[in-house]
C-alpha positions in Angstrom: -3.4 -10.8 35.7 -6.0 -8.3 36.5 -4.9 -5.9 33.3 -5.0 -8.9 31.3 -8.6 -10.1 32.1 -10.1 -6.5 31.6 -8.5 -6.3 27.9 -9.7 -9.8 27.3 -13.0 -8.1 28.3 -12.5 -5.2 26.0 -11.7 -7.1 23.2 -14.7 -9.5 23.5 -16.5 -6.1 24.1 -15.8 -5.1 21.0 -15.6 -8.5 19.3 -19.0 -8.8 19.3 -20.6 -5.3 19.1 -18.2 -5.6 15.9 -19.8 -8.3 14.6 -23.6 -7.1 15.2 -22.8 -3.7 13.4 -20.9 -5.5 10.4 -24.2 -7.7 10.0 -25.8 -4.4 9.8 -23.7 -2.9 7.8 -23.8 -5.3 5.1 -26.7 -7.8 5.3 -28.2 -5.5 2.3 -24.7 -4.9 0.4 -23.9 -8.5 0.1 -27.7 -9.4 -1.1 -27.8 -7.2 -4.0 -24.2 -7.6 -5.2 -23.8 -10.8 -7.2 -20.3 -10.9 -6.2 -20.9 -11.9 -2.9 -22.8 -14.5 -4.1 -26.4 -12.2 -2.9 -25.4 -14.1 0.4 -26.7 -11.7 3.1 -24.7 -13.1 5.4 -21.6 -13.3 3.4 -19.2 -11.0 5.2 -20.3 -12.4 8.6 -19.7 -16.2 8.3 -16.1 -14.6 6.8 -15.8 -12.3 9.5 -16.5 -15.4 12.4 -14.3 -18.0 10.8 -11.1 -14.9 10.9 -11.6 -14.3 14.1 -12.0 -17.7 15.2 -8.9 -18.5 13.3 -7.3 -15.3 15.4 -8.4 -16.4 18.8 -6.8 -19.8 18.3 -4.0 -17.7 16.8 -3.7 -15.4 20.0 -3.9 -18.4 22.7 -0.8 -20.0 20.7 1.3 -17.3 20.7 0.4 -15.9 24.1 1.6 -19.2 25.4 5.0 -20.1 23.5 8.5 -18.6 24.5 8.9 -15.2 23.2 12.4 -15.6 23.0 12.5 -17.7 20.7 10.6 -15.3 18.1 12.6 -13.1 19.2 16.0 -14.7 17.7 14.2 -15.7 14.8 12.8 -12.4 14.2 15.1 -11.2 11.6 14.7 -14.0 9.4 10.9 -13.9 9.9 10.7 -10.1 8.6 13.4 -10.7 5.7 11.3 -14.0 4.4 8.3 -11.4 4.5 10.0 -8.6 2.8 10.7 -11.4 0.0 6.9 -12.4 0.0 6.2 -8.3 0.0 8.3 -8.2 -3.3 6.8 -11.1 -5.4 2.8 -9.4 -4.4 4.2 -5.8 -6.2 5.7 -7.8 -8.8 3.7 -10.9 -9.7 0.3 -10.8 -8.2 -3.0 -9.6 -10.4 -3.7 -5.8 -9.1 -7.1 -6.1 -7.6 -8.9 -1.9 -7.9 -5.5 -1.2 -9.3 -3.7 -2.3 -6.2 -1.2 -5.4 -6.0 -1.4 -6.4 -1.7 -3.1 -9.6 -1.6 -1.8 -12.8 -1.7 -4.5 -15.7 -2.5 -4.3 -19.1 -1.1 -7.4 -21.8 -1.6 -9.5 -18.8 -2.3 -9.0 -16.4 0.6 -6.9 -13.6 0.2 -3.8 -12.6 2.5 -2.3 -9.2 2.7 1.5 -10.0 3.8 1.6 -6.2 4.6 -0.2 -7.0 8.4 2.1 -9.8 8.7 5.1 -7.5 8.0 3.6 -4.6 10.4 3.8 -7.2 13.1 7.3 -8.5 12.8 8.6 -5.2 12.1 7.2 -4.2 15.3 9.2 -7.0 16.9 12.1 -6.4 15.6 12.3 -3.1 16.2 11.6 -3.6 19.8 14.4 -6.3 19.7 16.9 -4.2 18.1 16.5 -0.6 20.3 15.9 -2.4 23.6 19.9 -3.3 23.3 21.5 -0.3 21.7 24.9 -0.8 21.4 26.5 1.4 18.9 25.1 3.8 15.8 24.7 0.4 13.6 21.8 -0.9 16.0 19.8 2.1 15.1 21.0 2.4 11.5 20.1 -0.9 10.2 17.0 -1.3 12.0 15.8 2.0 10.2 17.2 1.1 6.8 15.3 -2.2 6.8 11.8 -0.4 8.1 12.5 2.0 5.2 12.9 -1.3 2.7 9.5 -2.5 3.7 7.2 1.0 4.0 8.9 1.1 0.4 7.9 -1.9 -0.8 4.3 -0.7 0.9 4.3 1.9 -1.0 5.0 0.4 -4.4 1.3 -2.1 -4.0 0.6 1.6 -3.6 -0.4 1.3 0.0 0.2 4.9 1.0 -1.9 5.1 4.0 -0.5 1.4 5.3 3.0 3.3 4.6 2.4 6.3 6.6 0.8 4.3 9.6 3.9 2.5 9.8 6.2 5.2 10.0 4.1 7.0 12.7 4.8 3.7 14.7 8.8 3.5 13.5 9.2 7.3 15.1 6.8 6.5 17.9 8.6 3.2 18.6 12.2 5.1 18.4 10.8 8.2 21.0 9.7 5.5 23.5 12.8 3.2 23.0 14.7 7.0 24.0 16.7 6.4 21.1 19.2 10.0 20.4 16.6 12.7 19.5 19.0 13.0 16.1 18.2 10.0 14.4 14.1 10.8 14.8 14.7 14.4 13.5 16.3 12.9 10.7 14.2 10.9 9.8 11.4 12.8 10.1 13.6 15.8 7.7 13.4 12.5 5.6 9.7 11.7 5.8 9.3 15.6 4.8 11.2 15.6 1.7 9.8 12.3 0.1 6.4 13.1 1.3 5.8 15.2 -2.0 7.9 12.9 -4.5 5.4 10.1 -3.3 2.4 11.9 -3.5 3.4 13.1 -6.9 4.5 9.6 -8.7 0.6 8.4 -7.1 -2.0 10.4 -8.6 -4.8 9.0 -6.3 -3.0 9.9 -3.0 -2.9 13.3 -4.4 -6.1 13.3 -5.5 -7.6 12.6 -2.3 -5.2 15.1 -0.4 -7.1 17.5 -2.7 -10.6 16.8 -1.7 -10.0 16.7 1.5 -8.4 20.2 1.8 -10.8 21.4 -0.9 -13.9 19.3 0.8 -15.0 18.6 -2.9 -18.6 17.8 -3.2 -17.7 14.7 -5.3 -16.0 13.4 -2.6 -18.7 11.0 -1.8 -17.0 8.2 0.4 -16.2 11.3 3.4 -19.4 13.0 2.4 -21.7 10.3 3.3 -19.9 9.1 5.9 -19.7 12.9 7.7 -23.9 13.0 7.0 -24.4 9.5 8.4 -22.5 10.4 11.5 -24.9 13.4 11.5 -27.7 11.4 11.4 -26.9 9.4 14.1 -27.3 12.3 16.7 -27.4 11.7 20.2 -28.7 8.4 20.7 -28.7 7.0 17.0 -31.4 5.5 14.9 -31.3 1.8 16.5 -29.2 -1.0 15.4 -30.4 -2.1 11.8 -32.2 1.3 11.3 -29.1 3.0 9.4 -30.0 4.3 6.2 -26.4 5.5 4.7 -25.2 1.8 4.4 -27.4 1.1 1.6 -25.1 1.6 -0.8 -24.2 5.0 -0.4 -20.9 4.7 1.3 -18.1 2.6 -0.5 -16.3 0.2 1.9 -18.8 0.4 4.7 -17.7 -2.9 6.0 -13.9 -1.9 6.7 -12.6 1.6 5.9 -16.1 3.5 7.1 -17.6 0.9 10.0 -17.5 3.7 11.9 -20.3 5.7 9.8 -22.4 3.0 10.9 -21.8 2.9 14.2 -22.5 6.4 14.6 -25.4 6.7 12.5 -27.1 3.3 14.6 -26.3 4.1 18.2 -25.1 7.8 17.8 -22.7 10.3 19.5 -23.2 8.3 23.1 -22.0 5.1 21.3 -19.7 6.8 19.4 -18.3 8.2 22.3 -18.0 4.7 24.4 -16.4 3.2 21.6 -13.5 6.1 21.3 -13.3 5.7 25.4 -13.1 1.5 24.7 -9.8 2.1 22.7 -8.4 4.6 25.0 -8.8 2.0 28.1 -7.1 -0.2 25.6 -4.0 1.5 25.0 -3.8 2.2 29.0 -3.6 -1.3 29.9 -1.2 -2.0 27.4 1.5 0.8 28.3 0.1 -0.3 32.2 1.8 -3.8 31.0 4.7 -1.8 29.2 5.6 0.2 32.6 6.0 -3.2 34.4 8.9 -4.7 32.6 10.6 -1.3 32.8 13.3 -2.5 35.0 12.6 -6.2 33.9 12.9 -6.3 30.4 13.5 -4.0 28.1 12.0 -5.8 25.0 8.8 -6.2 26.8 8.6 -2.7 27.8 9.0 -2.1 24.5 7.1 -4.3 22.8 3.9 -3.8 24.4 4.2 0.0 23.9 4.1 -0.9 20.4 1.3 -3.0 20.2 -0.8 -1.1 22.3 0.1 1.9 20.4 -0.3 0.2 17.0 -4.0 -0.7 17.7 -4.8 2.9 19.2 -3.3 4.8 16.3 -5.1 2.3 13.9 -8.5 3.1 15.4 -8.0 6.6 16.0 -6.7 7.1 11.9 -10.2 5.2 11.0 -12.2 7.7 13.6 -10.7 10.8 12.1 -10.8 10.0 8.5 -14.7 9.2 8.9 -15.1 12.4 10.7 -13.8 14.3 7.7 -10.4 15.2 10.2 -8.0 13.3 7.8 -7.8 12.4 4.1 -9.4 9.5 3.5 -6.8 6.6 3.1 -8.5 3.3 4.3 -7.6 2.2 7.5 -9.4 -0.3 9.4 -11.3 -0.4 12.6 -9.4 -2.8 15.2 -11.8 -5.6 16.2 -14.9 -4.3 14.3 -14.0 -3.4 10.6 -14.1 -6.8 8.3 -10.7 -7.8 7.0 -9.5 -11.2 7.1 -5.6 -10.6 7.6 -6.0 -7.5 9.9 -8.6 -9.2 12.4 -6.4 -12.3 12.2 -2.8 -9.9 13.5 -4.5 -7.8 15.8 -5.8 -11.1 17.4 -2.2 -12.1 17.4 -1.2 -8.9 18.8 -3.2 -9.3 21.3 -2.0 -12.8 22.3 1.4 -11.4 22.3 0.3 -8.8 25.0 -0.9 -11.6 26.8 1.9 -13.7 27.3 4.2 -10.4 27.9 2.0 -9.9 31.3 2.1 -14.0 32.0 5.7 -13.4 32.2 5.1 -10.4 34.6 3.3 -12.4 36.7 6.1 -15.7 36.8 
């Protein structure tokens, strides 16, 4: 149980640095904007009742039978896919996106909930290859919901899940064939995509062309800057007062480098890194054990990693900007409230080791 205590550690590391650079973050944001009700402390109460409601999550999933998802699984991501369809269809477009789903006023993107059970499935499906058809369908169906991702548009959400589908199939050793393929395929629609989604191209654009007017990577490239070695204190940012678009979840990290600089910076990269280690550490165990474990914890531990290192890179100017959140820190309701999950998942994988 010794890996599992030091991720518990980890996560409550960065639980609660999260919340102390969120309330920094947007204590001034949420007081002068009317739509947060000039509540300074509006996206902090949110962010403590999501993670509460993802710890409680976590502890009940890391302690029922696995298996049981596990059978279930496939009905679980098809009911999802359904749910996926009636958000592009029916829902109102929110910043001319349709992803959320609101229920007694809180707002739900199915999209994390379909990340997480695709990720099951998938480590269902290639831990027990049997013939072509096991690998076949399992791809058509990932390719049905990155689709429907697509169509909120969720382009970057889209692309993150791909990375994990090939990832997912090279770990799983499934024939090098069907990754080549599909990566020949990723290729070719690539362009078509960005094409029919003006916005996706538009940002490709600035990023190779480092427009001036692209303000969101801008700012968040000068407050990281700022920050230099030691940063400017916690609360002493100055980029967050309104200069950076979506400092609370797509740029957190502007913050954090700006407020405790390129040492903090640097511990919080080396905090995900000893992340992902303890999770493939609980990967290698079930090997020769189990199969869907070994593969299922890869994934998680991958998912998270990838995640924060999209959200590094994209505030460092290294990759269009396509608003990915910050595992643990960034706000987001439905995001805080799977990665939780995920967590508990990676838990109970490494109770089992230790039966």
């Amino acid at each position: 149980m010794k890996d599992l205590y030091k991720i518990y550690l980890i996560v409550v590391i960065l639980l609660i640095f999260g919340v102390v650079i969120l309330t920094s973050a947007t204590t001034f944001l949420s007081y002068q904007n009317k739509n947060f009700k000039n509540n300074p402390y509006y996206f902090l109460n949110r962010q403590l009742f999501w993670i509460f409601l993802g710890i409680i999550g976590g502890i009940a999933i890391s302690n029922i039978d696995l298996r049981k998802i596990k059978e279930n699984i496939y009905l679980i991501l098809v009911i999802l896919s359904i749910i996926l369809l009636i958000v592009v269809l029916f829902t109102r477009p929110i910043n001319g996106a349709r992803r959320w789903f609101r229920i007694f006023g809180f707002s739900f993107q199915p999209s994390e909930f379909a990340e997480v059970s695709l990720i099951v499935y998938l480590s269902k499906k290639f831990s027990n290859i049997k013939d072509k058809n096991d690998i076949i369908f399992p791809i058509f169906l990932s390719f049905i919901v990155i689709g429907l991702i697509i169509l909120e548009p969720n382009i970057s959400y889209a692309l993150t899940l791909l990375i994990i589908l090939i990832v997912i199939m090279i770990y799983s050793e499934v024939p090098a064939g069907y990754t080549i393929s599909l990566l020949v395929l990723g290729v070719i629609l690539s362009p078509i995509i960005i094409i029919k989604y003006p916005h996706a191209l538009l940002r490709i654009k600035m990023f190779f062309n480092n427009a001036p007017n692209n303000s969101q990577i801008s700012d968040s490239v000068l407050a990281i800057a700022n920050g230099g070695l030691f940063g400017k204190g916690i609360g002493s940012g100055q980029m967050k007062l309104l200069f950076i678009p979506e400092i609370q979840s797509d740029y957190i990290f502007a913050t954090i480098a700006e407020e405790t600089g390129f040492i903090g910076s640097i511990l919080i990269i080396i905090i995900y890194v000893i992340l992902f280690k303890l999770g493939k550490d609980i990967s290698k165990k079930n090997l020769y054990i189990n199969r869907f474990f070994y593969i299922l914890a890869f994934s998680i531990s991958f998912t998270l990693f990838i995640k924060a290192m999209f959200h590094i890179a994209i505030s460092l100017q290294m990759f269009p900007s396509t608003g990915v959140t910050l595992p643990f820190i960034s706000y987001g309701g439905t995001s805080m409230l799977m990665n939780l999950i995920m967590l508990g998942v990676l838990a109970n994988i490494e109770r089992y080791n230790e039966l």
